[in-house]
DRENDO-1510 file (C-alpha; in Angstrom, 1 decimal, always signed):
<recs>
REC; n; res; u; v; w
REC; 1; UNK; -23.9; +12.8; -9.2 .
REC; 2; UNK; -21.5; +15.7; -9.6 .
REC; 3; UNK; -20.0; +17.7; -6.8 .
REC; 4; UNK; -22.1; +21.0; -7.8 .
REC; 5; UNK; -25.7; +18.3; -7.6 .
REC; 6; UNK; -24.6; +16.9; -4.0 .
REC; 7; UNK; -23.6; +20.8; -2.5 .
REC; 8; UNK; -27.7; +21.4; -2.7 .
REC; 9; UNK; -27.2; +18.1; -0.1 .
REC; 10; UNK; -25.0; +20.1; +1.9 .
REC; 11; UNK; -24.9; +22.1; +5.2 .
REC; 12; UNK; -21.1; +22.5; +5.4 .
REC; 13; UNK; -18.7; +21.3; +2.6 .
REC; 14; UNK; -16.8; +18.9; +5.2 .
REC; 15; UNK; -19.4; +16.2; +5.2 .
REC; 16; UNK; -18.1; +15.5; +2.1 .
REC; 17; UNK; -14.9; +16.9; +1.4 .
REC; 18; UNK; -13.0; +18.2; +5.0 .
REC; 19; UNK; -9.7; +19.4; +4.6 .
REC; 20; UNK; -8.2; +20.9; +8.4 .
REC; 21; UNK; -5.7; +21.9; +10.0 .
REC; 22; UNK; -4.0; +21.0; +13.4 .
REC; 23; UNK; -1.2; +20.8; +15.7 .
REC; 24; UNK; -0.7; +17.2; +17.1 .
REC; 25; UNK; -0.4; +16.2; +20.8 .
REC; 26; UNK; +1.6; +14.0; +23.0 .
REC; 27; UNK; +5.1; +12.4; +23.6 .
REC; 28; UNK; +7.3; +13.8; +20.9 .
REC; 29; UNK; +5.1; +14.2; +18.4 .
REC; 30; UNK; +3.7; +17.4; +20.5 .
REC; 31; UNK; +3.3; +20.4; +18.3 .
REC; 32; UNK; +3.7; +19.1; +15.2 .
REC; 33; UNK; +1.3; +21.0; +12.6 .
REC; 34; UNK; -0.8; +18.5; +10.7 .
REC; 35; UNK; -3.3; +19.2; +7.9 .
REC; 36; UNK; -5.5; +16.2; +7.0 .
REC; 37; UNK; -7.8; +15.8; +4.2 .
REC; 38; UNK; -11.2; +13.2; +3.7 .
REC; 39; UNK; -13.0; +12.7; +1.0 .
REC; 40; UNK; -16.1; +10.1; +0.9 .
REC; 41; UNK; -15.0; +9.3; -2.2 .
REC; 42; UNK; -12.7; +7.1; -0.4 .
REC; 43; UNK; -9.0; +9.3; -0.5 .
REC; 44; UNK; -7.5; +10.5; +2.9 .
REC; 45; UNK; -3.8; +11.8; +3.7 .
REC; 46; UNK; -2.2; +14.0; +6.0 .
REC; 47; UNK; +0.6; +16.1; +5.3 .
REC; 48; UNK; +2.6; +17.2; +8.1 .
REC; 49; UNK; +4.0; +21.0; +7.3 .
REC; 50; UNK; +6.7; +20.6; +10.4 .
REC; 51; UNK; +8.3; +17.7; +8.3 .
REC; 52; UNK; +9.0; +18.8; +5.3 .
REC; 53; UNK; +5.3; +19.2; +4.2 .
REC; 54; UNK; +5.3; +15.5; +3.2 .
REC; 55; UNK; +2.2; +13.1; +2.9 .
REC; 56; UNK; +2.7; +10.7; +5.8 .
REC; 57; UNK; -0.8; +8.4; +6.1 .
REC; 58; UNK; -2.4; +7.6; +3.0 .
REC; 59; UNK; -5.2; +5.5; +3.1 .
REC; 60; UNK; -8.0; +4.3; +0.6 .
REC; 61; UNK; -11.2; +3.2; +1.5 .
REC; 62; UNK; -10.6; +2.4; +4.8 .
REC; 63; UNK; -7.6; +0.8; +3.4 .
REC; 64; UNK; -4.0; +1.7; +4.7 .
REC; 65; UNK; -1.3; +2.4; +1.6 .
REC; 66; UNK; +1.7; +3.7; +3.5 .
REC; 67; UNK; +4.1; +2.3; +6.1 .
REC; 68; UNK; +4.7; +4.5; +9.6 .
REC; 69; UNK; +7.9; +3.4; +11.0 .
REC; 70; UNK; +8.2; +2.1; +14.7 .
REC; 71; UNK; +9.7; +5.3; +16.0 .
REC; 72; UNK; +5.7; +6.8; +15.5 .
REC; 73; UNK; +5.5; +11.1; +14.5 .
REC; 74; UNK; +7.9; +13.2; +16.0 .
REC; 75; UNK; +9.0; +16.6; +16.1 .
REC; 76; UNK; +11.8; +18.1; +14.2 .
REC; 77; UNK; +12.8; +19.4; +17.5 .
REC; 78; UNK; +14.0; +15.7; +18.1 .
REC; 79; UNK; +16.2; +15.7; +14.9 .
REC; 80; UNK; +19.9; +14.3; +15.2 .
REC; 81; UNK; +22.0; +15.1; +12.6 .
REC; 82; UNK; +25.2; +12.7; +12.7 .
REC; 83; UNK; +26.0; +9.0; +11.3 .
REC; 84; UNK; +22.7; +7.3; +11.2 .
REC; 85; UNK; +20.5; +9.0; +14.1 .
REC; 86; UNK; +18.0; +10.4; +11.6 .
REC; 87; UNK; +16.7; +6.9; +12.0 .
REC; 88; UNK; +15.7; +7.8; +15.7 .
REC; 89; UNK; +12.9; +10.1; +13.8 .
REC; 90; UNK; +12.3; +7.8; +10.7 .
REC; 91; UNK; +8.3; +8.0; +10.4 .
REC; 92; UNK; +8.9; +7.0; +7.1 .
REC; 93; UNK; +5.2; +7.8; +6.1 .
REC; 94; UNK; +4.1; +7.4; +2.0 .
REC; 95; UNK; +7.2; +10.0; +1.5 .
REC; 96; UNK; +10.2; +11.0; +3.3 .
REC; 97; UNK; +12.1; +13.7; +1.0 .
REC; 98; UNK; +15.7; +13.3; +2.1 .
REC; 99; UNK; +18.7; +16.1; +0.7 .
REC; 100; UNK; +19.7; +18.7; +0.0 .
REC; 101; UNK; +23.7; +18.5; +0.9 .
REC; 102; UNK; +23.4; +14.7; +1.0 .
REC; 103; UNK; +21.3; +11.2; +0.5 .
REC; 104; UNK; +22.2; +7.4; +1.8 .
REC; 105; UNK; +25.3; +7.0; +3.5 .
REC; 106; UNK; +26.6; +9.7; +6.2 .
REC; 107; UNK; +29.8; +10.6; +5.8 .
REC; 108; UNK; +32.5; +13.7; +6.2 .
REC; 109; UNK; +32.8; +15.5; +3.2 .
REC; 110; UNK; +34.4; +18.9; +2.1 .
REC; 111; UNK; +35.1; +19.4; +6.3 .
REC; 112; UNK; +31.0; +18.9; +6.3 .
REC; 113; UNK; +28.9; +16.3; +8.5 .
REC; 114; UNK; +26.8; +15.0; +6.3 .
REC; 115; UNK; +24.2; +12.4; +8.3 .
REC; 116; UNK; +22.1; +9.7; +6.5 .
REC; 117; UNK; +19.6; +11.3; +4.3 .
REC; 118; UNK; +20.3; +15.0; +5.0 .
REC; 119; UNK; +18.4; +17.6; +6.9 .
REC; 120; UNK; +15.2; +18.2; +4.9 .
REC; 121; UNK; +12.5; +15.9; +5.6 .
REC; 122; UNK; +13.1; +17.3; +9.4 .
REC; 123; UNK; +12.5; +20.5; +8.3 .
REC; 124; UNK; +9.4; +22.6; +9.1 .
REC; 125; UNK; +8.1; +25.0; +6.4 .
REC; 126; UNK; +7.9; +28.7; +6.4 .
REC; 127; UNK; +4.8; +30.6; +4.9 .
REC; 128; UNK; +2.6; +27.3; +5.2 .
REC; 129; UNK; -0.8; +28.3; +3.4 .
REC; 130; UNK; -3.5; +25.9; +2.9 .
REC; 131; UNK; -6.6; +26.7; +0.8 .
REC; 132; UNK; -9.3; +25.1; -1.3 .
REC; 133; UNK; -9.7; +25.9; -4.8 .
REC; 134; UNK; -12.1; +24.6; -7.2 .
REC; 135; UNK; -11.0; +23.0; -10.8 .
REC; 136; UNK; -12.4; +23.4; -14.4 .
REC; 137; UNK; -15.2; +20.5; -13.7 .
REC; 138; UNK; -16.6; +22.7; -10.0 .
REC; 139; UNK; -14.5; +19.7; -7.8 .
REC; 140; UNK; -13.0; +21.4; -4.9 .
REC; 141; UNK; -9.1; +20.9; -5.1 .
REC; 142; UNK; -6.8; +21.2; -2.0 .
REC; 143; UNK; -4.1; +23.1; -2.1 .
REC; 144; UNK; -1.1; +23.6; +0.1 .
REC; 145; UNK; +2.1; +25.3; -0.5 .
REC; 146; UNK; +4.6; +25.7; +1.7 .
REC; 147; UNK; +8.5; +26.1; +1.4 .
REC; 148; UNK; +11.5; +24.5; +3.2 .
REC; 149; UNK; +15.6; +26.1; +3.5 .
REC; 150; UNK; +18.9; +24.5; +4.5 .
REC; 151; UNK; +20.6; +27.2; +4.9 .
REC; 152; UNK; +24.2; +27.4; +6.8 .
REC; 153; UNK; +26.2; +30.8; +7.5 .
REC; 154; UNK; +29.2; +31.4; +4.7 .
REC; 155; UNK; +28.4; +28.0; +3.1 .
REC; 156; UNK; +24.9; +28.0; +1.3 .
REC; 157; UNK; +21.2; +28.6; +1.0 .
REC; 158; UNK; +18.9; +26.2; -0.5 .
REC; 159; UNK; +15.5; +26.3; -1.4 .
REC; 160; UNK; +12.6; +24.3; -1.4 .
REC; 161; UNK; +9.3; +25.4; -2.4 .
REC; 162; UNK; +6.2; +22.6; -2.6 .
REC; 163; UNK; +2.5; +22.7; -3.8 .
REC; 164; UNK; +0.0; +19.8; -2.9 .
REC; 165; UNK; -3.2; +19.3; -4.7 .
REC; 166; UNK; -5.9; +16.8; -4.9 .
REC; 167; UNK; -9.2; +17.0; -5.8 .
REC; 168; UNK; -12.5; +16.0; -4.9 .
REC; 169; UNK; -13.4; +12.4; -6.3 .
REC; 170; UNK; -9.6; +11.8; -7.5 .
REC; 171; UNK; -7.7; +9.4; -6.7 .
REC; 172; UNK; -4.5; +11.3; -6.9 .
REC; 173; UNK; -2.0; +13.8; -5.0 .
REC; 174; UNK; +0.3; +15.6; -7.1 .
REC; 175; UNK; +3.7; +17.3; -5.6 .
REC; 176; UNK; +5.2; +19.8; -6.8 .
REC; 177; UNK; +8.9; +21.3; -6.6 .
REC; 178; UNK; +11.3; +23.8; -6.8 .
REC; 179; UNK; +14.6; +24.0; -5.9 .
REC; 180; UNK; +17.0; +27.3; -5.9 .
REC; 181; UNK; +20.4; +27.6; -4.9 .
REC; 182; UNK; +19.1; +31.3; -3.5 .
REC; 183; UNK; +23.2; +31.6; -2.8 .
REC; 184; UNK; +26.0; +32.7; -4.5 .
REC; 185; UNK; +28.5; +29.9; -5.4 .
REC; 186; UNK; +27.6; +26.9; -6.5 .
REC; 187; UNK; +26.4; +23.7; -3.9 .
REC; 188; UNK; +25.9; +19.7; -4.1 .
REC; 189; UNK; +21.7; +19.2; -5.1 .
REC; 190; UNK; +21.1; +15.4; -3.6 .
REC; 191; UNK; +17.7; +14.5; -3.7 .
REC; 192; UNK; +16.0; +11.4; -3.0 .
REC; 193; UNK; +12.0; +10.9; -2.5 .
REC; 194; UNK; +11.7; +8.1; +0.2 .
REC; 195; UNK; +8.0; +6.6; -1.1 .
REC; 196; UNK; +7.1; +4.0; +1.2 .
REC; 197; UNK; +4.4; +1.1; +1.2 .
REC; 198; UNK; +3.2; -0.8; +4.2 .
REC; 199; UNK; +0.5; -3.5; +5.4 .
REC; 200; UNK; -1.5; -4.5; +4.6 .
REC; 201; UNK; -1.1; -2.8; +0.7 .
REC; 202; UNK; +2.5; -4.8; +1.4 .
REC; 203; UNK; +2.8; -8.7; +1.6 .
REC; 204; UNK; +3.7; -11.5; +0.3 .
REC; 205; UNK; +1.3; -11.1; -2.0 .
REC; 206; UNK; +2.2; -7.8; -3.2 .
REC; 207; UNK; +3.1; -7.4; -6.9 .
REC; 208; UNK; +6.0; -5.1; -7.4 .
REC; 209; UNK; +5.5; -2.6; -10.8 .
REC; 210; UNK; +8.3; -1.3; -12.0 .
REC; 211; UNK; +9.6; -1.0; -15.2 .
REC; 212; UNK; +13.2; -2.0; -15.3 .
REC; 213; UNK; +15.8; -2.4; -17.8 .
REC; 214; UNK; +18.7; -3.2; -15.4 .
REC; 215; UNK; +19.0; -4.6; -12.1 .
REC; 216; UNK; +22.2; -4.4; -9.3 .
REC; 217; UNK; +22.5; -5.2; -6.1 .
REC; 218; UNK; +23.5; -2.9; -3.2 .
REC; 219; UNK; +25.6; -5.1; -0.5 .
REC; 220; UNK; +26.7; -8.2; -0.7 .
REC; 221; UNK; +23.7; -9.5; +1.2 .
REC; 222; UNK; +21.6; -8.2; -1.8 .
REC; 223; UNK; +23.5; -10.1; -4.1 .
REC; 224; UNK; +22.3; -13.3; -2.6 .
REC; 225; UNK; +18.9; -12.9; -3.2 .
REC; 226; UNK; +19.2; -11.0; -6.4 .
REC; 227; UNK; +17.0; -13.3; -8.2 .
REC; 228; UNK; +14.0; -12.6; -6.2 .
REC; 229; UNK; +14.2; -8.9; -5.9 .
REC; 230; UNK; +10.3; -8.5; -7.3 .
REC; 231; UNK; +8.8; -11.0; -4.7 .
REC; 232; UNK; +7.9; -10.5; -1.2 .
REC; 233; UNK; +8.2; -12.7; +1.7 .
REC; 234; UNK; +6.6; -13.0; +5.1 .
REC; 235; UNK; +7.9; -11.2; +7.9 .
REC; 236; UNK; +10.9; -12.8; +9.6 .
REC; 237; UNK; +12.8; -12.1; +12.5 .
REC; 238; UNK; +16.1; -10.1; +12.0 .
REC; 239; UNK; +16.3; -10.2; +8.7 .
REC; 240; UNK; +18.6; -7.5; +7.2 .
REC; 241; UNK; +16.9; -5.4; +4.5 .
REC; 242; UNK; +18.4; -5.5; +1.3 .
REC; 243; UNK; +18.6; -2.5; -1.3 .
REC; 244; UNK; +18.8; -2.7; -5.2 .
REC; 245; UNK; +19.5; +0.1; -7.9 .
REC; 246; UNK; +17.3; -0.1; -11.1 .
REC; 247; UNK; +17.5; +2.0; -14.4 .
REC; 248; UNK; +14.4; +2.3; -15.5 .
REC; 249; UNK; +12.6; +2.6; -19.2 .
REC; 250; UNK; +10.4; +5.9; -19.6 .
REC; 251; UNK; +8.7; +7.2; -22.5 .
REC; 252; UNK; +9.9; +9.9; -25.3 .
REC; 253; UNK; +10.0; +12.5; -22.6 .
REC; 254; UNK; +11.8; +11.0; -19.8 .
REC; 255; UNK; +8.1; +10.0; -17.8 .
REC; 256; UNK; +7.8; +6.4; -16.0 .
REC; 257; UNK; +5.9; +5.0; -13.3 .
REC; 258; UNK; +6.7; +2.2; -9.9 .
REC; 259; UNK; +4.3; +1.1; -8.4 .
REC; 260; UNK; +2.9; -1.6; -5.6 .
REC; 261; UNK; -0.4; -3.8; -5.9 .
REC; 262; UNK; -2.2; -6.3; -4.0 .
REC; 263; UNK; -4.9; -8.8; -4.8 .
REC; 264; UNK; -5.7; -9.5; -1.1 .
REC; 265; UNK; -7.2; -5.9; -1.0 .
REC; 266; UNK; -7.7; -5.2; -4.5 .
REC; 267; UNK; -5.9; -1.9; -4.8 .
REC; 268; UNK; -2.3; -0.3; -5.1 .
REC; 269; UNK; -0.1; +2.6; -5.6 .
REC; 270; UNK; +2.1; +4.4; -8.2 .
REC; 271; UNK; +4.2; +6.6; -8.1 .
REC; 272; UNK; +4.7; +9.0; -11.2 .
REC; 273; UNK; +8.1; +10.9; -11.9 .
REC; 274; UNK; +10.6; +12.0; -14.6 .
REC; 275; UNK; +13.8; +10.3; -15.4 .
REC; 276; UNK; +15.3; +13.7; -16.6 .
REC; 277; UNK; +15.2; +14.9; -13.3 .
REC; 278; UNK; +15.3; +11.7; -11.2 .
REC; 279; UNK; +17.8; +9.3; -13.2 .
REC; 280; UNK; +18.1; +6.6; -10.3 .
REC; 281; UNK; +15.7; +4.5; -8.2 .
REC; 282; UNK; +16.6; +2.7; -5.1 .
REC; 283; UNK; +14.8; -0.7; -4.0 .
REC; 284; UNK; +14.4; -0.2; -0.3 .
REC; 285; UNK; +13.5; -4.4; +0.4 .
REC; 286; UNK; +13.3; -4.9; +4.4 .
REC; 287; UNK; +10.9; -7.8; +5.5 .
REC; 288; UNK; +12.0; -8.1; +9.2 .
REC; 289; UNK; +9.4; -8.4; +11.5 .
REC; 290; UNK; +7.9; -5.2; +12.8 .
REC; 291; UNK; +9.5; -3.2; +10.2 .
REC; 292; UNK; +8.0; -4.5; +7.9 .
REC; 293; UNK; +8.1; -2.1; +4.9 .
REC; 294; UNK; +9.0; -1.1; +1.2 .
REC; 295; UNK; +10.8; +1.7; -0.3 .
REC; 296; UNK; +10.8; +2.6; -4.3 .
REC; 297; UNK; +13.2; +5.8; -4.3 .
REC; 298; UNK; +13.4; +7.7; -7.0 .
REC; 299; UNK; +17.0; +9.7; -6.7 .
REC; 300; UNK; +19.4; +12.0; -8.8 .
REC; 301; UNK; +22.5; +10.6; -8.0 .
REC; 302; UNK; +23.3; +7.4; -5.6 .
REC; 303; UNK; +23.4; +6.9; -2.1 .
REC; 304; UNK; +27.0; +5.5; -1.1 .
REC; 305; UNK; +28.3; +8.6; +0.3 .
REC; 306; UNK; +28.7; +12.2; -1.0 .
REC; 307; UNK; +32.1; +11.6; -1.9 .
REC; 308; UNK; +31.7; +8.2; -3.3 .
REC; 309; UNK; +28.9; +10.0; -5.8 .
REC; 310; UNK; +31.4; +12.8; -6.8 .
REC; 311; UNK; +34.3; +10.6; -7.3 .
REC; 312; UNK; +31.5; +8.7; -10.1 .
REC; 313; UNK; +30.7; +11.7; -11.4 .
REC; 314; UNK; +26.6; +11.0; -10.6 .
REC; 315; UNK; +26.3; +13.6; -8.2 .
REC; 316; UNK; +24.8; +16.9; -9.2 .
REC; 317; UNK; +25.4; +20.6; -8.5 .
REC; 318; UNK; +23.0; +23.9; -8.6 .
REC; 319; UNK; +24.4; +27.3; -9.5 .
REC; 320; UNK; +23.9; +30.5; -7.8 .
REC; 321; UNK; +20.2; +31.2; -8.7 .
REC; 322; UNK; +19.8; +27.7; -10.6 .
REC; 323; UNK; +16.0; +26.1; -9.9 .
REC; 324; UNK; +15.3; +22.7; -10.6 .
REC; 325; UNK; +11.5; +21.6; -11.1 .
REC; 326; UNK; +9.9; +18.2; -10.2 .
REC; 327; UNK; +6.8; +16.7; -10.0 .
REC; 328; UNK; +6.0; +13.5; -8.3 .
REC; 329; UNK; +2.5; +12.0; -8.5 .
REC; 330; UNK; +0.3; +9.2; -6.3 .
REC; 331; UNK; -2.1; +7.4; -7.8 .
REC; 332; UNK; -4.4; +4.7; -6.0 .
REC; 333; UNK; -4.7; +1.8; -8.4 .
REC; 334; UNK; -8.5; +1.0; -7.8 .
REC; 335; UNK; -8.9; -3.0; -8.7 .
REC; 336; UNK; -8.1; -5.0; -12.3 .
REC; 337; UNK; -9.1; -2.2; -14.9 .
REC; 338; UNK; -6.6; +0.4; -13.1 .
REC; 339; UNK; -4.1; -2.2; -12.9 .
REC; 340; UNK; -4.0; -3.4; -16.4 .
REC; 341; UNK; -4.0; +0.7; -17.5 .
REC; 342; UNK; -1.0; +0.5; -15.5 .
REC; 343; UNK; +0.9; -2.2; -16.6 .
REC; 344; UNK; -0.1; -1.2; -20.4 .
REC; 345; UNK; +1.4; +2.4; -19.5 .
REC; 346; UNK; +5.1; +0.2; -17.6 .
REC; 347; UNK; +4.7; -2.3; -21.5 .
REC; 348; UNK; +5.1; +0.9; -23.5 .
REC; 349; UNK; +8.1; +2.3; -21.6 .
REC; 350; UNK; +11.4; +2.0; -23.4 .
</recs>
């Protein structure tokens, strides 16, 4: 039965599809603006607009996709900017957008402290508007659009401007970006989409998708296990996590796909992106007990330090009124017939 059938159903759209807006309460999570969405078609998510405007829970059917970091929600107010004290407000959540001035390793560049993953998935965003549209089939679509600035007196003025959607009886969230150097001289453009998967979507069981021509190691510690950098183990105590760098295939016009599935629940989730755009993916592998999590990072430049990715040459730069445009897509992969679309999609990718 289509949407437009069920509405004659209907007193209030939100028995079927609710989409609201909130502002969260408690410890130091208090007063951070939330908008969730349900559908009983089986998607749910909440963005928070105080964070970036990222998608933190995603669930399926009941079914948890994403992994929430031990530190819980917390306000931007609570944001610590040197060495590695963004982890003190690490929700993690399906996505954590780290940049603009830096991603990975902090470090002091260019008389700049840069901390680990930058400023911006602390930041809350101005002009946050959410409203529900309808598409070309009478589905209502959310939308949301908000936009995010790291700005610093004399030195720059970056811009981020997102849009959300997902529609009624999808299975998908698409994200979309733009990025302007609203100054005038040129500045570093790191950017780094922290997608994160969690229990029980993550375990031992979980297959890894992701199409890879070329595998390296991180650390050291990496090294050791580089063999089994597609498997999963059980949780274990104190384990240090272990990162990986993969260049992956992608079709004639630069698309590919990661992605995470498991047979104990039946379902996964894939991430979609462009190469052109985001030309390195980081292997976020960390199995220790009660952090138990995984992070597939697609990236334009690597994450060893600011300087490090300068003196490489990977590191990137917009110019005075430069925008850069992304698009990052979820999809739930609902049992065997999404998963082998999948897989056929990762077999054609050169």
């Amino acid at each position: 039965m289509s949407f437009q059938e069920k509405k004659k159903y209907l007193g209030h759209m939100s028995q079927l599809f609710d989409v609201r807006t909130y502002r969260l309460c408690g410890g130091r999570m208090d007063g951070v603006k939330a908008t969730s969405v349900k559908m009983d078609t089986g998607l749910e998510f909440t963005v928070f607009a105080d964070r970036c405007m990222d998608p933190y829970y995603l669930s399926y059917r009941g079914r948890n996709l994403s992994y929430i970091g031990p530190v819980g929600v917390v306000s931007p107010a609570y944001f610590l900017e040197r060495d590695l004290d963004f982890l003190y407000g690490f929700t993690a959540g399906s996505l954590s957008t780290c940049g603009l001035s830096n991603i990975g390793s902090p470090s002091e560049n260019d008389s700049e402290i840069l901390g680990l993953h930058g400023r911006l998935s602390h930041t809350p965003a101005e002009d946050y508007g959410v409203w529900v549209d309808e598409d070309a089939a009478g589905n209502p679509t959310v939308v949301m659009k908000g936009r995010m600035r790291e700005a610093k007196q004399g030195l720059k003025n970056l811009v981020m401007t997102r849009e959300i959607r997902a529609a009624y009886g999808g299975k998908t969230i698409t994200i979309s970006d733009t990025f302007q150097n609203a100054g005038f001289t040129a500045s570093p453009f790191m950017l780094l989409y922290h997608c994160n998967f969690g229990y029980p979507l993550l375990s031992e069981n979980a297959q890894l998708l992701i199409p890879s021509a070329n595998v390296r190691p991180r650390t050291d510690f990496a090294a050791q296990a580089l063999e089994s950098w597609s498997t999963f183990e059980a949780p274990i105590d104190g384990i240090e996590e272990r990162c990986y760098y993969h260049d992956l295939k992608t079709d004639a016009d630069g698309n590919t796909m990661v992605g995470v599935y498991n047979d104990d629940i039946g379902m996964g989730l894939s991430v979609r992106f462009n190469k052109k755009v985001l030309d390195h993916l980081v292997q976020w592998k960390n199995p220790a007990s009660g952090c138990y999590a995984l992070g597939l990072e697609p990236c334009n430049c690597e994450i060893d330090t600011r300087a490090k990715a300068k003196a490489d040459g990977n590191i990137k730069y917009l110019q005075p009124g430069e925008k850069v445009r992304n698009t990052l897509i979820y999809e739930v992969i609902d049992g065997e017939k999404d998963l082998e679309a999948v897989k056929a999609f990762q077999s054609s990718l050169k």
